[in-house]
C-alpha positions as CSV (number, residue, x, y, z in Angstrom):
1,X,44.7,133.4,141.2
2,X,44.3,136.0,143.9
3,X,47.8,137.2,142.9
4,X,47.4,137.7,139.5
5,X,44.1,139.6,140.0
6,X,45.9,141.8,142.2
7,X,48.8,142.0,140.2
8,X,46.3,142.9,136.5
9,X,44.4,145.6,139.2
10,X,48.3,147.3,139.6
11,X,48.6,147.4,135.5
12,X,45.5,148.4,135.0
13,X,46.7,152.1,136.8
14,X,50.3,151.8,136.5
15,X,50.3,154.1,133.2
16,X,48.5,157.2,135.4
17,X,51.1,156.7,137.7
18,X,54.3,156.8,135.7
19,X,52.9,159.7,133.4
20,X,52.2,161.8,136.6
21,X,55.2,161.3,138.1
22,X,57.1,162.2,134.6
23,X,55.2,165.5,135.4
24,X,58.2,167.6,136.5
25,X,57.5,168.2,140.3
26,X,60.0,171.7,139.6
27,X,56.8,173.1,138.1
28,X,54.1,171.9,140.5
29,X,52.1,175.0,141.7
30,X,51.1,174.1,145.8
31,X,48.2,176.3,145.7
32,X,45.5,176.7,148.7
33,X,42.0,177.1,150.0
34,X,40.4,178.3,152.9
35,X,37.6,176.4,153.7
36,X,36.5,177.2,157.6
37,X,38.5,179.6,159.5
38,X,41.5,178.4,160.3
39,X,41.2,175.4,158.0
40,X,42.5,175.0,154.3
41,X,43.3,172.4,151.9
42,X,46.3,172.7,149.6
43,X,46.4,171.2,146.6
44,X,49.6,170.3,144.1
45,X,50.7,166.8,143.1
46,X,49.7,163.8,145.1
47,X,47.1,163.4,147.9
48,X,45.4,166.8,149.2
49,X,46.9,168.2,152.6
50,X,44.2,169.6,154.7
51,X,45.6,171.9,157.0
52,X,44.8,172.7,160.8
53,X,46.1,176.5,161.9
54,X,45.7,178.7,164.3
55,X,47.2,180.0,168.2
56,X,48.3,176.6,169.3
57,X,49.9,175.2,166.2
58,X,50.0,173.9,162.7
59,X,48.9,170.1,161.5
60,X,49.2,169.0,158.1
61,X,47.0,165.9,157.0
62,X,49.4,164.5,154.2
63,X,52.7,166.2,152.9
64,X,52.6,164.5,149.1
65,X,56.1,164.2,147.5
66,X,59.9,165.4,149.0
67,X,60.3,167.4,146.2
68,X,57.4,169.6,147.3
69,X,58.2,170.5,150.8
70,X,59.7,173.8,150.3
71,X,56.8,174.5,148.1
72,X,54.2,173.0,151.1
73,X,55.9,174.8,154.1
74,X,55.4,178.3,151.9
75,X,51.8,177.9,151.0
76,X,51.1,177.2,154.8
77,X,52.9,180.7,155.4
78,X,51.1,182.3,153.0
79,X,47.7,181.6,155.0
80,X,49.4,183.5,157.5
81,X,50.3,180.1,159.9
82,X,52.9,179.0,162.3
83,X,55.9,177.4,160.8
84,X,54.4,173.3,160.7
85,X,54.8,171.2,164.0
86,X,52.6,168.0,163.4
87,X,52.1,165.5,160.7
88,X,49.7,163.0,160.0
89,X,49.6,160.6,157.3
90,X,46.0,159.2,156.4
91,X,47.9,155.9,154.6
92,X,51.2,154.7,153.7
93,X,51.1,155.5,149.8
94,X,54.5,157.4,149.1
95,X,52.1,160.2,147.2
96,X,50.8,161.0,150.5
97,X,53.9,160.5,153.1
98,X,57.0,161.6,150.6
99,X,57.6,164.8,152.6
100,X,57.6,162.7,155.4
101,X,61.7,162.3,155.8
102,X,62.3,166.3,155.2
103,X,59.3,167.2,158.2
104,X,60.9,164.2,160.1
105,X,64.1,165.3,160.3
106,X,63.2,168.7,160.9
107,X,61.7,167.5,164.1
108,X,58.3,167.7,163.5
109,X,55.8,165.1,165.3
110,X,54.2,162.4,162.8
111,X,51.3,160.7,163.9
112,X,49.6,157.5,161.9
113,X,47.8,154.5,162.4
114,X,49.7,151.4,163.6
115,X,50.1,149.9,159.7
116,X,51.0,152.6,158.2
117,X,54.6,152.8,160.3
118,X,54.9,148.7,159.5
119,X,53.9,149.0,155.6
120,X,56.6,152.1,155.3
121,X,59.1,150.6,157.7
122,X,58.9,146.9,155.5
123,X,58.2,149.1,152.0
124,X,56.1,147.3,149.1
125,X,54.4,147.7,145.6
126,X,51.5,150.4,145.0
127,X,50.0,151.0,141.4
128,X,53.0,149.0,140.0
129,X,55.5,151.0,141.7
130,X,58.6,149.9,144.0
131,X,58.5,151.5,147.8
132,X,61.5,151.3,149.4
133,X,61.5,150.4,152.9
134,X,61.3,154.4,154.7
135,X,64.4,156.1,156.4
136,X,63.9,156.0,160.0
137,X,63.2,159.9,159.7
138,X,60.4,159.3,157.6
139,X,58.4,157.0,159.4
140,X,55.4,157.9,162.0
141,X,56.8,158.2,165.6
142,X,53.4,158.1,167.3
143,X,50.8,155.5,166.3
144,X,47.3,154.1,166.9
145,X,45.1,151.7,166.7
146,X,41.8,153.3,166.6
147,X,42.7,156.7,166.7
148,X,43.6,159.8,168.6
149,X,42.7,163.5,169.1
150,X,44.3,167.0,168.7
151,X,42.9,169.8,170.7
152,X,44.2,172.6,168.9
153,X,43.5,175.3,167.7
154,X,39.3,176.3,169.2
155,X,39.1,172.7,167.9
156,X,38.4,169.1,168.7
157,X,40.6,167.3,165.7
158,X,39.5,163.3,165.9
159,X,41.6,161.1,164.1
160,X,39.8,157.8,163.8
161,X,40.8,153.9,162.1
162,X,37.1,153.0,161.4
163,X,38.1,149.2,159.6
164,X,40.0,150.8,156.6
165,X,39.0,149.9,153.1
166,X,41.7,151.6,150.7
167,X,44.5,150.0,152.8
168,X,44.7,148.4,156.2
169,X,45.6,152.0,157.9
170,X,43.4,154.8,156.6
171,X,42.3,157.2,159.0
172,X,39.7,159.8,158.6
173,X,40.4,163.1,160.1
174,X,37.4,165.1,161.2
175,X,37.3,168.8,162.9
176,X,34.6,168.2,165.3
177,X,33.7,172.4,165.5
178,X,34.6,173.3,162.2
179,X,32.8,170.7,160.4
180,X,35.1,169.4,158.3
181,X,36.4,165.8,157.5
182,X,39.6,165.0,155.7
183,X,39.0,160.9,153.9
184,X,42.4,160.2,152.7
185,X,42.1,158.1,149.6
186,X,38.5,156.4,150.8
187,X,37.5,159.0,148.6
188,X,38.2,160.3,145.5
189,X,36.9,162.1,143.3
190,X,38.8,162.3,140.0
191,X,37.8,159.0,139.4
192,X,34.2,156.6,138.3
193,X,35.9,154.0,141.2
194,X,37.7,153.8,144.2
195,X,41.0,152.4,144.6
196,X,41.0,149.2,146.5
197,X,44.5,148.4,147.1
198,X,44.1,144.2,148.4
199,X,47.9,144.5,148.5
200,X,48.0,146.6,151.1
201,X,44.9,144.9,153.0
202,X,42.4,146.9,151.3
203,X,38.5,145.6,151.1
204,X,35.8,147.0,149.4
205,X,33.3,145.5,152.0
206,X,36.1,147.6,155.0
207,X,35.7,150.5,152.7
208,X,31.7,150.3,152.3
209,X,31.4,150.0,156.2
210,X,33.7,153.4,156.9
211,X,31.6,155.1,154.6
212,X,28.4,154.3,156.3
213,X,30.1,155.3,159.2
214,X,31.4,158.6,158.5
215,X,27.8,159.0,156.9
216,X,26.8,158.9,160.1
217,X,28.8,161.5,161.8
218,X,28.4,164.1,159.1
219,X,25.6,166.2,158.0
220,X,24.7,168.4,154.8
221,X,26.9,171.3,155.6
222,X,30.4,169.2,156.1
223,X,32.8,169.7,154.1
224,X,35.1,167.0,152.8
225,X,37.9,166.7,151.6
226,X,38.8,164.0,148.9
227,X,42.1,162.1,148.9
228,X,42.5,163.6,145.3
229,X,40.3,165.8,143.4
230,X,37.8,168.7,144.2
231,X,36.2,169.6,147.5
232,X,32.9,167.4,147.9
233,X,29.8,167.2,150.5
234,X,28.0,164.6,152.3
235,X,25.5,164.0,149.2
236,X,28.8,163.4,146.5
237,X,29.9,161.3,148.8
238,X,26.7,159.3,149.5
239,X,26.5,158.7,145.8
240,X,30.0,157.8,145.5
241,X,29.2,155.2,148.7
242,X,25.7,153.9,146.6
243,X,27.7,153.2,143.4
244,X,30.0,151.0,145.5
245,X,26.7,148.9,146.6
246,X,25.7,148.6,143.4
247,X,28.7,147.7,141.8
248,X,29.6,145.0,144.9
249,X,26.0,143.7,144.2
250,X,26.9,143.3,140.2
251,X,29.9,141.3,140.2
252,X,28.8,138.8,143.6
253,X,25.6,138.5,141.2
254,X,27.6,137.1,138.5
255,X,29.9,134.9,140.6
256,X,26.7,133.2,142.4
257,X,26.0,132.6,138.8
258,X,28.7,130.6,138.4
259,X,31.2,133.3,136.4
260,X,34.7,133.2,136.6
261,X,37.2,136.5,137.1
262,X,37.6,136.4,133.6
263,X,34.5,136.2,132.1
264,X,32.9,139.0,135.2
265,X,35.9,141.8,133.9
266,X,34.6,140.9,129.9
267,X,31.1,141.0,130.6
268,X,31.7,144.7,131.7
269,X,28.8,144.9,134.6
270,X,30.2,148.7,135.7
271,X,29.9,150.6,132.4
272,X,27.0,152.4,133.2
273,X,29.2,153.9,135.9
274,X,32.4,154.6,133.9
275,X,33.4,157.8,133.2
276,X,36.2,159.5,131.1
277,X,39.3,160.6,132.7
278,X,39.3,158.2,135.6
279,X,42.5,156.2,136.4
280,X,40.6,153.3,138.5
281,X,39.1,151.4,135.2
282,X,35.9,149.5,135.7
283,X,37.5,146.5,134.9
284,X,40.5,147.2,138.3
285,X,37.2,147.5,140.4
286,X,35.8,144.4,139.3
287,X,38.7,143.0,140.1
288,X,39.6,144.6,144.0
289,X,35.7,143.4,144.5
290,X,36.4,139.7,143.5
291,X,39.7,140.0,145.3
292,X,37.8,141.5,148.8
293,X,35.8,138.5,148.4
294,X,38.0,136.3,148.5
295,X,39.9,138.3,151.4
């Protein structure tokens, strides 16, 4: 049962996927945006790359698809930065490490947590989609458990494993001077729901507690940075951590009740959170939730 939930949770997003990567990567813009001094997110196809600049050297937080590293190492130019030395990967989906192999091979440094080299190195299924096992040059040379820090640039850079919740290796990457925190895909916001991937160890219950926890460390001036989508604060993301709650709260009501996986997903308990335009249906929660409680 618990693999065909995971497997309908796939399908349900597998249709976004293929049509945006029919979108011809040739006419992807990378575009940027300054959001502290020496700090910018850039933004093109697949997960935003924050960016970490300055004297000592340049990080990227994500480098999105191979066919966009030319396109990457320019826009970090443009902001008037050092050619890129370090990498780091917030999870293992290919939409966030695909420029790994070109920056690898070019020498550059890439740091990740501990699951993230063992889910590229073994490869896997995300959103319906084959992953190859990773060239050698792609994969993370230096990795954690709980996390690591950069002192770069005037800055304290943490990166920190706080239990995961989109996948088994998410790390959260926070600039402890410039007030800014990078969430990888614990946070999205192009979307009504988050994407729980259980096939890649992901929990909803992981994901609730690494919310509350980066709740914690921010305030109301930090600025975040979504896996995909917009740039947010700590009040979106608070929301975006309630609904969770209340959605979790939902579907364990049902099942106490007695409903089955089936009959949760057709009574439709998230509609009043659905939204148009998002690619995690409420039905695909309902299902990662019933999944994580079964995890």
């Amino acid at each position: 049962m618990k693999r065909l939930a995971a497997f309908a949770l796939a399908s349900t997003i597998v249709l976004s996927a293929q049509a945006s990567a029919q979108r011809s990567l040739e006419e992807v813009e990378v575009t940027s945006e300054e959001i502290a001094p020496g700090v910018a997110v850039l933004y093109g196809a697949g997960g935003n790359i924050g960016v970490s600049y300055g004297e000592d050297a340049t990080v990227i937080i994500d480098d999105q698809f191979a066919e966009l590293t030319e396109k990457i190492e320019a826009a970090v130019a443009e902001l008037g930065a050092q050619p890129i030395k370090y990498v780091v990967n917030t999870h293992w989906h290919f939409d966030h490490v695909g420029g790994n192999e070109h920056f690898g091979r070019a020498g550059k440094t890439i740091f990740a947590h501990d699951n993230v080299r063992v889910r590229m190195a073994e490869g896997g299924t995300v959103v319906g989609n084959e992953t190859p096992p990773a060239a050698k040059e792609a994969l993370p040379i230096v990795t954690y458990g709980q996390g690591m820090r950069f002192h770069l640039n005037g800055d304290t850079i943490n990166l920190m494993y706080l239990g995961g919740g989109h996948t088994d290796g998410d790390s959260v990457v926070m600039w402890e001077d410039k007030n800014v925190v990078h969430m990888g895909d614990l946070y999205i916001t192009i979307t009504s729901f988050p994407f729980v991937d259980v096939g890649s160890g992901g929990n909803v219950y992981n994901m609730m507690g690494t919310l509350d926890l980066v709740l914690e460390m921010i305030d109301n001036d930090t600025k975040v940075i979504p896996g995909h989508g917009a740039m947010s604060n700590k009040a979106e993301l608070a929301a975006y951590r309630a609904m969770i709650g209340e959605a979790v709260e939902r579907v364990e009501a049902m099942r106490e009740e007695g409903a089955s996986l089936a009959d949760t997903v057709a009574a439709k308990p998230l509609a009043s959170f659905d939204r148009e335009g998002g690619f995690v249906s409420g039905d695909a929660f309902v299902t990662a939730i019933w999944n994580s409680m079964d995890d």
